[in-house]
N, C-alpha and C positions, 0 to 999 in steps of 0.2 A: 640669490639677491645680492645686488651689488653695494659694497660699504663704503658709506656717503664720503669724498674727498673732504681731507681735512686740511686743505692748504688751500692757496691762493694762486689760478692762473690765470696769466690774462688771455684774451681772447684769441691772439696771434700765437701763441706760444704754443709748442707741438712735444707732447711727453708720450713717446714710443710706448707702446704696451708691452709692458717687461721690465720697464725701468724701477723702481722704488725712491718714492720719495715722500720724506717724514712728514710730520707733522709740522702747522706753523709756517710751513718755510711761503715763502711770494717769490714767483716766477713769472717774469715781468717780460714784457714786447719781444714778440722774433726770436727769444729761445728756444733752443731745442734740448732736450732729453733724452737721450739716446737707449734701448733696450740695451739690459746691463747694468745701466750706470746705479748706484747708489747714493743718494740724498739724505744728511741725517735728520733731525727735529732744526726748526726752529732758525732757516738758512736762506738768506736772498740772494737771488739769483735775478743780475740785472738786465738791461736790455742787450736784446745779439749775443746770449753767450752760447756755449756750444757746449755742452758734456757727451762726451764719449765713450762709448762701452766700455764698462770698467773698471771705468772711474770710479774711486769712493770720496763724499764730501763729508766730514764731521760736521755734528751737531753745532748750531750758530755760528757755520761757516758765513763770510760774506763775498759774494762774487760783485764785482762791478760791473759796470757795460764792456763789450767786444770783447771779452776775455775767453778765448776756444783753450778746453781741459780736455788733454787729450788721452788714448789711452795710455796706460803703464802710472797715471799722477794718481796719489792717494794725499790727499788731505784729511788730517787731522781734525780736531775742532777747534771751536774761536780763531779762525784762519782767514786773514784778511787779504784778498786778490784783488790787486787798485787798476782800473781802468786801461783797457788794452795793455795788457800786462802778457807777455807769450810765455805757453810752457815747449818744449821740442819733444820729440819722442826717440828721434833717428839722431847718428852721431854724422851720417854720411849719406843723406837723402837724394836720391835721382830720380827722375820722373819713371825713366824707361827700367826700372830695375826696383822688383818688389822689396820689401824690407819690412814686412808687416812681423815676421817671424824674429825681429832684433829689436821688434821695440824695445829701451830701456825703463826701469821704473825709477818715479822721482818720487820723495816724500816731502811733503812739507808739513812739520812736525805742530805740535799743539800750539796756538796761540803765534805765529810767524806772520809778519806783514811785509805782504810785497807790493811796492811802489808805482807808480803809473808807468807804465812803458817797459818798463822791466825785460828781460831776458832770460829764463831759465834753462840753461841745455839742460838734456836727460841724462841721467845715472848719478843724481847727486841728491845728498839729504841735507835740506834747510831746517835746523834744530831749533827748538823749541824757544819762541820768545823771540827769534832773531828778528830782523828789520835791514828790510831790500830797499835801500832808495831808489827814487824813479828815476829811470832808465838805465838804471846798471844789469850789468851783464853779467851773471854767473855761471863759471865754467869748474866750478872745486863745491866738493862739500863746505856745509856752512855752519859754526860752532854754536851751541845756543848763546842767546842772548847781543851778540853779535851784531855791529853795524855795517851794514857791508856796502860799499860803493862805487861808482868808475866801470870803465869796462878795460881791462876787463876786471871786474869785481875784485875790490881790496876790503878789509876791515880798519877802518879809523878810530873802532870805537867801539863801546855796551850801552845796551837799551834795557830798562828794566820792563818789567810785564804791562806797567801803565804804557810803552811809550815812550818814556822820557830818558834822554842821555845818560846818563851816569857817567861822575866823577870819583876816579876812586882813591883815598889821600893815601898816604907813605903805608899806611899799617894794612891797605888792600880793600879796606875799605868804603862804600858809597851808600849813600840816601837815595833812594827815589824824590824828588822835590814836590809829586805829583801825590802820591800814597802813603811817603812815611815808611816803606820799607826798606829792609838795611839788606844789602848784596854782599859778597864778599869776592873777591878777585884770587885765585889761588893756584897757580901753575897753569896761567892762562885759558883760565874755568872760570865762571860765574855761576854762585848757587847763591838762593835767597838765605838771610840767615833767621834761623828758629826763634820768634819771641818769647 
């Protein structure tokens, strides 16, 4: 006997047999679920997105519309993907020349928001809390908390877990404006600091 679905799909939407996908999560128009892929609790998946065998999505992941997760990308949880937003897999893609065997793997780490349009090449890890603005290009590893923008992707700046910019004064460190949490800045690190 088969164990009743405990998530939400809509009717267009096609989830391969084999694939796993948690509880909670909504799986919205024209996506597809690919055998393989892994879905955690409690995760929307917007219209047109693509997951690819492999893939893993952490728990209250959120995917946008037109966003394709391709194989080698492992998201974390609380992982925000803003609308047609690319991941890569290949460093050196050709039609006529296989490359399935090079895919590279990308992580993007717990709690990371990446911007509308965005660009992620493969073999790099986006750290935990960081923040992709829309349409920058990322070709480097990305440090937690980390604002990153431009293409090709620069850092201006630190995001606290809200979201909000931080400013950090002479002694290193910043308020969240949003939460009230205090950050600390220390050899080009940002860690929350213990109340």
């Amino acid at each position: 006997m088969k164990s009743p679905v405990k998530y939400f799909v809509h009717p267009t939407a096609i989830i391969d047999e084999g694939a796993l996908v948690g509880s909670n999560c909504k799986i919205w128009h024209f996506s597809h679920i690919m055998k393989g892929a892994v879905i955690g609790d409690d995760c929307n998946i917007g219209q047109n997105v693509v997951i690819a065998p492999g893939v893993v999505i952490g728990n209250k992941t959120r995917i946008q519309n037109n966003v394709s997760v391709y194989e080698g990308v492992i998201c974390e949880e609380d992982v925000f993907l803003g609308p047609s937003m690319v991941f890569t897999n290949v460093i050196n893609p050709r039609s006529a020349v296989s490359r399935r065997h090079e895919f590279m793997k990308t992580i993007v780490k717990r709690g990371a928001s990446i911007g509308a349009n965005a660009t992620i090449v493969c073999g790099n890890t986006l750290g935990e809390y960081c923040f992709i603005g829309a349409g920058t290009v990322v070709t480097k590893d990305v440090v937690p908390y980390a604002l990153i923008v431009g293409n090709p992707g620069r850092q201006i700046g630190w995001m606290s877990e809200n979201g909000i910019r931080l400013d950090f004064d002479e002694n290193g460190y910043a308020v969240c404006q949003e939460s009230g949490v205090r950050y600390q800045l220390n050899s080009g690190a940002v860690n929350k600091v213990s109340s």
